[in-house]
N, CA, C and O atoms as a DFTB+ gen file, in Angstrom:
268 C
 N C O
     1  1      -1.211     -22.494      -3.850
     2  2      -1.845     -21.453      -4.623
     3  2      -3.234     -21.123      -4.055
     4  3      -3.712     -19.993      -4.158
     5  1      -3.926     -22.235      -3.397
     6  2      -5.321     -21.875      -3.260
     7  2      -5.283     -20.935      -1.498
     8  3      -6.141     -20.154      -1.086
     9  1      -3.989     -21.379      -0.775
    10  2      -4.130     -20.859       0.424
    11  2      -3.864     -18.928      -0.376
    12  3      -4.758     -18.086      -0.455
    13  1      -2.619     -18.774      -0.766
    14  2      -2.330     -17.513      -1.400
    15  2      -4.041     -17.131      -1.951
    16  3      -4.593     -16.646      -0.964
    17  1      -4.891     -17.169      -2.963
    18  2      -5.815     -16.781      -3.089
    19  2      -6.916     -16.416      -2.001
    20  3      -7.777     -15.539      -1.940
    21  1      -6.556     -17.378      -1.232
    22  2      -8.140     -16.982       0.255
    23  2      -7.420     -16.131       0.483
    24  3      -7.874     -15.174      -0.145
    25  1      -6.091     -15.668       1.262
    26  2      -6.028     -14.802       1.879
    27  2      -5.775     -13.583       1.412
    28  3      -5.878     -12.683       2.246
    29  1      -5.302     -13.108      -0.292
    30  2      -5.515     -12.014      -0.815
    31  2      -7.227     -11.736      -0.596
    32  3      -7.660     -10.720      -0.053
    33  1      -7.742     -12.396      -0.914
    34  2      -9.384     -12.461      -1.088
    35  2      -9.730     -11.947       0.170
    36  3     -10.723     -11.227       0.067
    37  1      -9.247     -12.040       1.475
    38  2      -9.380     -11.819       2.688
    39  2      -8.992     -10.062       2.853
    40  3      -9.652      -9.081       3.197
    41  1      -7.501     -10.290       2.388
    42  2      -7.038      -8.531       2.538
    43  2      -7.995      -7.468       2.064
    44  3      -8.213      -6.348       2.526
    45  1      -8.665      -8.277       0.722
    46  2      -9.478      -7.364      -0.016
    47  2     -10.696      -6.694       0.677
    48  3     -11.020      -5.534       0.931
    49  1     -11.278      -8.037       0.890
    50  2     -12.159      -7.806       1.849
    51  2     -12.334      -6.473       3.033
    52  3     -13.162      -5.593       3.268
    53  1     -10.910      -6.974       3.629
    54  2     -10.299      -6.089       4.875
    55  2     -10.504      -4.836       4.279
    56  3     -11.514      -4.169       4.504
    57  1      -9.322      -4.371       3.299
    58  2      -9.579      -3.138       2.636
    59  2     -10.638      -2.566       2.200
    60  3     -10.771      -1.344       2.271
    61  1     -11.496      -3.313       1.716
    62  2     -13.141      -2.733       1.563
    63  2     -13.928      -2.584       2.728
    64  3     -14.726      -1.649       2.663
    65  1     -13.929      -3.009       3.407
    66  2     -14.839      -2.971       4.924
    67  2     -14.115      -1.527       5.730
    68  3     -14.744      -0.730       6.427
    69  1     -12.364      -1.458       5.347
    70  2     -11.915      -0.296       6.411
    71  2     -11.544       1.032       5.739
    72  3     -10.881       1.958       6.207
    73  1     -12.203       0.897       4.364
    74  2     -11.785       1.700       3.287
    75  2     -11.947       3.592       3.460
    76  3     -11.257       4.468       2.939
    77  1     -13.412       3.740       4.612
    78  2     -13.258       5.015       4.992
    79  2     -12.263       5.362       6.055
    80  3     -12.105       6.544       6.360
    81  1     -11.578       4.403       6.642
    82  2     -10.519       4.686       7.712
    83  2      -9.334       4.663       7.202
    84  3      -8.483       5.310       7.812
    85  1      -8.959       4.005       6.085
    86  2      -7.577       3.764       5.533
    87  2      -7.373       4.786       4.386
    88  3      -6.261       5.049       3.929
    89  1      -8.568       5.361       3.943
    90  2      -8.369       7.067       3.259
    91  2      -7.764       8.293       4.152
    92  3      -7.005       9.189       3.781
    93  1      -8.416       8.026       5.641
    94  2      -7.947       9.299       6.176
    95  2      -6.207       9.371       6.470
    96  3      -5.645      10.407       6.826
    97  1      -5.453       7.956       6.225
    98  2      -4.295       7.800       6.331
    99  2      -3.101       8.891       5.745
   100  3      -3.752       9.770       5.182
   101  1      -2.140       9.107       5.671
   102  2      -1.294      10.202       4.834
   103  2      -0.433       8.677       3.764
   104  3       0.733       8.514       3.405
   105  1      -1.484       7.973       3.600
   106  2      -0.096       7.501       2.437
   107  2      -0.126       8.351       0.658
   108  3      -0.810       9.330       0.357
   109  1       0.383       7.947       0.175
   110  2       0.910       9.184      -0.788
   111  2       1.335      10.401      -0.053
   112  3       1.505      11.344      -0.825
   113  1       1.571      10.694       1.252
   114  2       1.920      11.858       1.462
   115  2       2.653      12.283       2.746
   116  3       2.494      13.210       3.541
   117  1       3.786      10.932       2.619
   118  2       4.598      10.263       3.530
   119  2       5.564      11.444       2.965
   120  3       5.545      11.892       1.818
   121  1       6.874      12.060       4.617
   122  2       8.139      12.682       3.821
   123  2       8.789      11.698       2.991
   124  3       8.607      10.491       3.149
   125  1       9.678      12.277       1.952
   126  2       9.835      10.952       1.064
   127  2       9.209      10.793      -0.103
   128  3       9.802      10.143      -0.964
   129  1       8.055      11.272      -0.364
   130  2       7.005      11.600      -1.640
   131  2       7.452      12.493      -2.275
   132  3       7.666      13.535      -1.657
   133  1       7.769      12.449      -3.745
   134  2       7.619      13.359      -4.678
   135  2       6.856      14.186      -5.558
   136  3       6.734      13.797      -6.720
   137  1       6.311      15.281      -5.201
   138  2       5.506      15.920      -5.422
   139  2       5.994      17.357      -6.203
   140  3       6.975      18.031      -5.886
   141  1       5.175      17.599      -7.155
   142  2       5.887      18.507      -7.586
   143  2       4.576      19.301      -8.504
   144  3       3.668      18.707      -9.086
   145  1       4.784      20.812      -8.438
   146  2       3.075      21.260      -9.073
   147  2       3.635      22.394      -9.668
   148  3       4.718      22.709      -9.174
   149  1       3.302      22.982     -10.421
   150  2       3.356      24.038     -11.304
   151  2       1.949      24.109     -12.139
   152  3       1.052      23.266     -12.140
   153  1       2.024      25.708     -13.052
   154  2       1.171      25.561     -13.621
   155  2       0.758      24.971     -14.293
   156  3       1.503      25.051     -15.270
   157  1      -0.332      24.075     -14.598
   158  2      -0.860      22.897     -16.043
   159  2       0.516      22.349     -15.467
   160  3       1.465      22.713     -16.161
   161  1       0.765      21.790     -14.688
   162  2       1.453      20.234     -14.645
   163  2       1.682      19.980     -13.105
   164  3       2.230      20.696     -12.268
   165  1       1.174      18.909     -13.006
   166  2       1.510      18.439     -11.712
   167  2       2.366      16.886     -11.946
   168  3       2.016      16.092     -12.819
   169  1       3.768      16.584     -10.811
   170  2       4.179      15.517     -10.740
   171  2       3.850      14.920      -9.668
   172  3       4.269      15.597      -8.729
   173  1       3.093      13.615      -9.153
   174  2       3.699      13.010      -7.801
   175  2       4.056      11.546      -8.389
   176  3       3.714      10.894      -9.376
   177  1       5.220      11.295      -6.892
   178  2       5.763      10.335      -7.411
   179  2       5.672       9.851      -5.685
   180  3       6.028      10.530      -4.722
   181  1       5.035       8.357      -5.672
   182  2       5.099       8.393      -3.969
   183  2       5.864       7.343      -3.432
   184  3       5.502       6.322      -2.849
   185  1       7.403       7.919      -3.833
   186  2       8.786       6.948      -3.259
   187  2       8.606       5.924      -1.926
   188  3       8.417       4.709      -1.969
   189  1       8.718       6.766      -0.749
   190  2       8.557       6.331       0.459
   191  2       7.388       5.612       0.975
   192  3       7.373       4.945       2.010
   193  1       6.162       5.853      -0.034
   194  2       4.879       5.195       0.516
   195  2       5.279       3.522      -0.410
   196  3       4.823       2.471       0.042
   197  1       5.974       3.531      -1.423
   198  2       6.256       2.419      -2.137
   199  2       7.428       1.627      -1.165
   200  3       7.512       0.400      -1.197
   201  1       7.959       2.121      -0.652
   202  2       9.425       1.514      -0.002
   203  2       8.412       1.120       0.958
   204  3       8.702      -0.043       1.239
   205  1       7.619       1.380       1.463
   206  2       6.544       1.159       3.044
   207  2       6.107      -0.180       3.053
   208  3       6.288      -1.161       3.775
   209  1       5.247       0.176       1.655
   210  2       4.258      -0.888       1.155
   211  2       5.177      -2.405       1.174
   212  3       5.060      -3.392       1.900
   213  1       6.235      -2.064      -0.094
   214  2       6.723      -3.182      -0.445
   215  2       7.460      -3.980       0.940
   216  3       7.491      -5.210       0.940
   217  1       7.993      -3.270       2.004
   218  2       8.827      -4.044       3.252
   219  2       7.467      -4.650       3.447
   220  3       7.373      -5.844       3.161
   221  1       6.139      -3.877       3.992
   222  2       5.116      -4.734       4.674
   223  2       4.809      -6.029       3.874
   224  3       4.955      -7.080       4.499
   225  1       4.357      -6.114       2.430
   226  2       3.974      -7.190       1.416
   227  2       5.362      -8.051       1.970
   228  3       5.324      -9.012       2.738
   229  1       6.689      -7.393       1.320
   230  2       7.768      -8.859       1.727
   231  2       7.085      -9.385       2.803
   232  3       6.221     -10.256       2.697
   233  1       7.618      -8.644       4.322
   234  2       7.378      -9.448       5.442
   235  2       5.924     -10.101       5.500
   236  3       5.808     -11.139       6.151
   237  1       5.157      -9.730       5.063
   238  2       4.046     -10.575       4.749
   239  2       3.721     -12.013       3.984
   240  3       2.882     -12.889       4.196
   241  1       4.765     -11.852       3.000
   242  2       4.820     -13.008       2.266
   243  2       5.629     -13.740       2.617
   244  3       5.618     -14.784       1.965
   245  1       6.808     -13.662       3.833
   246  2       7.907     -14.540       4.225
   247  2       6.844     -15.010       5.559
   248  3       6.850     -16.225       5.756
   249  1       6.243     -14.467       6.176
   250  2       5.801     -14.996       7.150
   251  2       4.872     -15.730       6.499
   252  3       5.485     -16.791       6.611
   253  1       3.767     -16.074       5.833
   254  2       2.698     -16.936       4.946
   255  2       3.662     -18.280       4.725
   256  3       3.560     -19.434       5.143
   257  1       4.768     -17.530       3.774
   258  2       5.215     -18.917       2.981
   259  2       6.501     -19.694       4.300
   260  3       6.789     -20.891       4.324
   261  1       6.944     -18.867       5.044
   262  2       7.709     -19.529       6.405
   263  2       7.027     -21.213       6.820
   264  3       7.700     -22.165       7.216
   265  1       5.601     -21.198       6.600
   266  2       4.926     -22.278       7.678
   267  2       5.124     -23.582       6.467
   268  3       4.762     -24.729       6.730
């Protein structure tokens, strides 16, 4: 548990330090995103950026807990 905590604590980190570079990214706005706008209502729904995320986190967490 305490290794799992440093290294979220680490990502965070990461993400705050690269946070103006990882905005200019297109996530939410991967093909695959559901987006949808009309007047007075907008939907997004960001499918494909979730399918992205979650493969990277798995393989992330099989390689951590592998050792």
């Amino acid at each position: 548990m305490q290794r799992l905590l440093i290294v979220f604590g680490l990502l965070l980190v990461a993400v705050g330090l690269l946070w103006s570079w990882l905005a200019k990214l297109p996530w939410g706005r991967l093909p695959g995103d559901i987006s949808i706008e009309r007047e007075g209502f907008s939907f997004h729904f960001p499918l494909m950026t979730s399918l992205v995320v979650s493969v990277v986190v798995s393989l992330l967490m099989w390689w951590f807990w592998r050792k």
